[in-house]
C-alpha positions as CSV (number, residue, x, y, z in Angstrom):
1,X,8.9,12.1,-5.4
2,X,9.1,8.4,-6.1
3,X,10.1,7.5,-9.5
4,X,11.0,3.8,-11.3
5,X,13.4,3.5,-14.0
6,X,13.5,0.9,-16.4
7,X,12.2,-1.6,-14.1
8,X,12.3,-5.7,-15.3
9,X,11.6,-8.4,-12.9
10,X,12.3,-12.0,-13.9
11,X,11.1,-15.2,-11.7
12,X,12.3,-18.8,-12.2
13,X,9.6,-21.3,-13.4
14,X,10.2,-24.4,-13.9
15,X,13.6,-24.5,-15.2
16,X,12.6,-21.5,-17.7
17,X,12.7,-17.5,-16.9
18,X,9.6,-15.6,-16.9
19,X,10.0,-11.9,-17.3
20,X,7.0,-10.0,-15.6
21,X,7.7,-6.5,-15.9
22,X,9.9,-5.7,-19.0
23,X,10.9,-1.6,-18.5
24,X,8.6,-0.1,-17.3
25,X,9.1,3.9,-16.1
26,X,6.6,5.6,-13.9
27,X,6.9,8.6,-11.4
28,X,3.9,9.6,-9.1
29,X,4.6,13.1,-7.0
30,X,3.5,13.9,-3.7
31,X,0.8,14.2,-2.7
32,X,-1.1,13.0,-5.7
33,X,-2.8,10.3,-7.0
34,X,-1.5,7.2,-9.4
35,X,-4.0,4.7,-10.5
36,X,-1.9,1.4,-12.1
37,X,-4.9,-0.3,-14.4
38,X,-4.8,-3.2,-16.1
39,X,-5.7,-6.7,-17.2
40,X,-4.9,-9.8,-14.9
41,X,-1.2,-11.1,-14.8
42,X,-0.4,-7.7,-16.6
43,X,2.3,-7.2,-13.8
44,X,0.8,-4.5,-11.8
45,X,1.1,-6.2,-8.5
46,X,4.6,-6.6,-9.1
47,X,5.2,-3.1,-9.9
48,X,3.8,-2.6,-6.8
49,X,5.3,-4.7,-4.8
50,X,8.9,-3.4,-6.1
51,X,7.7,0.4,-5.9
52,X,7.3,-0.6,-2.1
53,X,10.7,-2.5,-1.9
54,X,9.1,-5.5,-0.8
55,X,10.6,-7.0,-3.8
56,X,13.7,-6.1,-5.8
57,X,14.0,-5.4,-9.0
58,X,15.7,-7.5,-11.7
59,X,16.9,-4.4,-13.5
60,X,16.2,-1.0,-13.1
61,X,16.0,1.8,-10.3
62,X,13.2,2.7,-7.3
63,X,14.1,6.1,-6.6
64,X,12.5,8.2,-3.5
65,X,14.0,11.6,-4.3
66,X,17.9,11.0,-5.1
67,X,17.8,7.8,-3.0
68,X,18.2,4.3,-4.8
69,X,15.6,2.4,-3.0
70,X,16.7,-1.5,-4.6
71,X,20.3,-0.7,-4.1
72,X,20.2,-1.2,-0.3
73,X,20.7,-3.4,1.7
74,X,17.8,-5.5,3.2
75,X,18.3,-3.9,6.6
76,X,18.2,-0.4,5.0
77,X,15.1,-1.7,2.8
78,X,13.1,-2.1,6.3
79,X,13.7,0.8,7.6
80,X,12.5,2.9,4.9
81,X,10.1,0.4,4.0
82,X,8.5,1.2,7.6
83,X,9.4,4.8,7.5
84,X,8.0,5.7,3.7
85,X,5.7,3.5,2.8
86,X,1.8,2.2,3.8
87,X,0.4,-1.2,2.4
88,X,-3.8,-2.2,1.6
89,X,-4.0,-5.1,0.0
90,X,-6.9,-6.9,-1.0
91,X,-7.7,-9.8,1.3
92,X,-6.8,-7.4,4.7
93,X,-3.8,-9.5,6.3
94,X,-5.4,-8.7,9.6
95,X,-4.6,-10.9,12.9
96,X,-7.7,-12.6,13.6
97,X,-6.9,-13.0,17.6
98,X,-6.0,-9.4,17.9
99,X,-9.0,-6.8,18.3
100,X,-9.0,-3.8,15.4
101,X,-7.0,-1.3,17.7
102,X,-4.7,-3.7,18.1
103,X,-4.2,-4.5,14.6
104,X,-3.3,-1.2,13.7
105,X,-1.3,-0.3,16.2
106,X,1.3,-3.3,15.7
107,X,3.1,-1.8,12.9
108,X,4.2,1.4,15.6
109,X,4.6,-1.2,18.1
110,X,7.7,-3.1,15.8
111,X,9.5,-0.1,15.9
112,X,9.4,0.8,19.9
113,X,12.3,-0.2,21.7
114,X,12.1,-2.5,24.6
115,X,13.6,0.4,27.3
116,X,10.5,2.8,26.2
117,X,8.2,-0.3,25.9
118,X,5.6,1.0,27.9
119,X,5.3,4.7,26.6
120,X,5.7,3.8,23.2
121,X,2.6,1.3,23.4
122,X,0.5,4.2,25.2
123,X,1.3,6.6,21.9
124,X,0.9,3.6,19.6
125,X,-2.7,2.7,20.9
126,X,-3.4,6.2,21.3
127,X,-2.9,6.7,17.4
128,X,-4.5,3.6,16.6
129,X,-7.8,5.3,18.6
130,X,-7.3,8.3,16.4
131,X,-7.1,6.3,13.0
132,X,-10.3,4.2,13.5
133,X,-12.0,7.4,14.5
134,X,-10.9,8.7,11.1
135,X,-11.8,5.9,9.2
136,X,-15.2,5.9,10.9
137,X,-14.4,2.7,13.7
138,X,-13.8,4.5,16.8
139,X,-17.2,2.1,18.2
140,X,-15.5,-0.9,16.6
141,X,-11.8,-0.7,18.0
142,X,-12.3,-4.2,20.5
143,X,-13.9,-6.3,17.9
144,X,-11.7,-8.9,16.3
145,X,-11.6,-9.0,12.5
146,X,-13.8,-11.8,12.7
147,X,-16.7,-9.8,14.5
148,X,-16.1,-7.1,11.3
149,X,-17.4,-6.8,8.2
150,X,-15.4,-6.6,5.4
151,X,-16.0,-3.1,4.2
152,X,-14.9,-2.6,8.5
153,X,-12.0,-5.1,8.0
154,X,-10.9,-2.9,4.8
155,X,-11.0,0.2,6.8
156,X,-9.1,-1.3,9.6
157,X,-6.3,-2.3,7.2
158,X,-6.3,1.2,5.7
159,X,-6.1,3.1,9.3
160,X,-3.3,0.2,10.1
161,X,-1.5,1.3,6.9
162,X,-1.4,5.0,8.2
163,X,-0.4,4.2,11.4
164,X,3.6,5.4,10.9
165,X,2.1,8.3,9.0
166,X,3.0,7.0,5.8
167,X,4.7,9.7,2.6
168,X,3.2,6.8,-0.1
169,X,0.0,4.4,0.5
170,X,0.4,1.8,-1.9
171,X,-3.4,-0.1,-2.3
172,X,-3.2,-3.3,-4.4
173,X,-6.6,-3.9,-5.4
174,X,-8.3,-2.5,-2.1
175,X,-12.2,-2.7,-3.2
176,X,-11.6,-6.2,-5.5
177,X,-12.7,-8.4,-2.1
178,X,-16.1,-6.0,-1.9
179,X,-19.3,-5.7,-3.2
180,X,-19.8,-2.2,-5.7
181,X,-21.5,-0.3,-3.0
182,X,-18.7,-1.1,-0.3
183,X,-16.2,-0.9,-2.6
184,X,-17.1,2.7,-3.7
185,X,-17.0,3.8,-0.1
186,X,-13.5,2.5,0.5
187,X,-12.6,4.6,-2.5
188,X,-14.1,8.1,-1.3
189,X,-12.7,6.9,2.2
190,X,-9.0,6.8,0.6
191,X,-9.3,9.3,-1.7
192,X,-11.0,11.6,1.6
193,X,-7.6,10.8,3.4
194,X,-5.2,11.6,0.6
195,X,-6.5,14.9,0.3
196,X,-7.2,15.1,4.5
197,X,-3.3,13.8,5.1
198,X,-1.0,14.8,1.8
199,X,-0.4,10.9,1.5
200,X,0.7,10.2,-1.7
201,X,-1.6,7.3,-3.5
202,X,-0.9,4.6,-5.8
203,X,-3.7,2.0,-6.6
204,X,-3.4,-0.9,-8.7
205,X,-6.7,-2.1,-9.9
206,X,-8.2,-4.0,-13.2
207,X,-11.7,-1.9,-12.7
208,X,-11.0,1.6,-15.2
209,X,-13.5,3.5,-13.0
210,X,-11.3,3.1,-10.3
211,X,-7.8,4.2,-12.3
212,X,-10.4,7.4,-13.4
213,X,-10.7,8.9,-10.3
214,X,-6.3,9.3,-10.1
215,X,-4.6,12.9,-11.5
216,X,-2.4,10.4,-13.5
217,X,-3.0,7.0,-15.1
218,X,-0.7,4.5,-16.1
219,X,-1.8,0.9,-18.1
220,X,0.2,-2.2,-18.0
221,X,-0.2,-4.7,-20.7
222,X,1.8,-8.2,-20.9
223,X,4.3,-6.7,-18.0
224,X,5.2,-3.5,-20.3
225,X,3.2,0.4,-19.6
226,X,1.7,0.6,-22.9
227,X,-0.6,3.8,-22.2
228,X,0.1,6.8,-19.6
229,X,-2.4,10.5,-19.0
């Protein structure tokens, strides 16, 4: 389903090249569940961020069936950016002046076009209503990120990442911000939706216990996958 080839990246640093990622190959398929372990600065935010096209790689392919996903151009990279894929990061990215429904209905809200404006925000909130049910919020949806916790805030980022009914939810570090015991119930919480949903799931983490609980494993070392089961 989504596949890299041969992936490199390289960034600039101070007059020198840095290579980050040197060839790595990876698939995931649908529906299933990819956990991306390894030590910090091993690369595996990078391969994420490329595996979402939110970076391009220096060499190599992102494939999503046939499709070359770093050939396009960056138009055609947002649009199946918005259409394929769902993001969790870490540290939320939440707006702190916009209440929890309104936070995860903005990404459906990008897409609505200005002659539909008003029906498109009455399906976008009504989805955003459905997602913080699922993720156990539904009381919650008109606090502000602020008034949340951050096990809440996590879960608010997660139903925001499933608003376009995502193929892919790609979770970089999602529990590293938490304490154990929160951090444990994000996990059952995404692994509950993967199998509620068919979302595909790929989670980067450094904790092995997380990468455990995934069908397939994959280890970055020093920016090249030195172990895969």
């Amino acid at each position: 389903m989504l596949r890299v080839e041969n992936l490199c990246k390289d960034y600039q640093m101070g007059g020198r090249t840095l290579r980050v990622l040197r060839g790595v190959t990876l698939s995931v398929q649908k529906g299933s569940m990819l956990g991306i372990e390894g030590p910090s600065g091993a690369g595996k935010s990078t391969l994420l961020h490329l595996m979402g096209i939110l970076d391009t790689p220096t060499e190599g392919r992102v494939l999503y069936g046939s499709r070359n996903l770093a050939q396009l151009s960056g138009r055609e990279q947002a649009y199946w950016r918005n259409k394929l894929f769902g993001f969790v990061f870490q540290f939320y990215h939440l707006l702190p002046d916009f209440s929890a429904l309104e936070n995860v209905a903005l990404p459906a809200l990008v897409s609505v076009a200005l002659g539909s404006w008003g029906e498109g925000k009455k399906r976008a909130l009504a989805r955003a209503r459905e997602l913080l049910e699922l993720v156990g919020l539904a009381e919650r949806a008109e606090h502000r990120p602020g008034q949340l916790s951050g096990g809440e805030r996590q879960r608010v980022a997660i139903a925001r990442a499933l608003v376009n009914a995502p193929e892919v939810l790609l979770c970089d570090e999602p529990t590293g911000n938490l304490d154990t015991q929160t951090g444990q119930s994000i996990l059952e919480l995404l692994c509950r939706l993967r199998d509620e949903t068919g979302t595909t799931l790929v989670i980067v983490t450094h904790d092995p216990n997380i990468a455990s609980r995934a069908e397939k494993k994959a280890r970055l070392v020093d920016g090249r996958l030195v172990e895969t089961a």
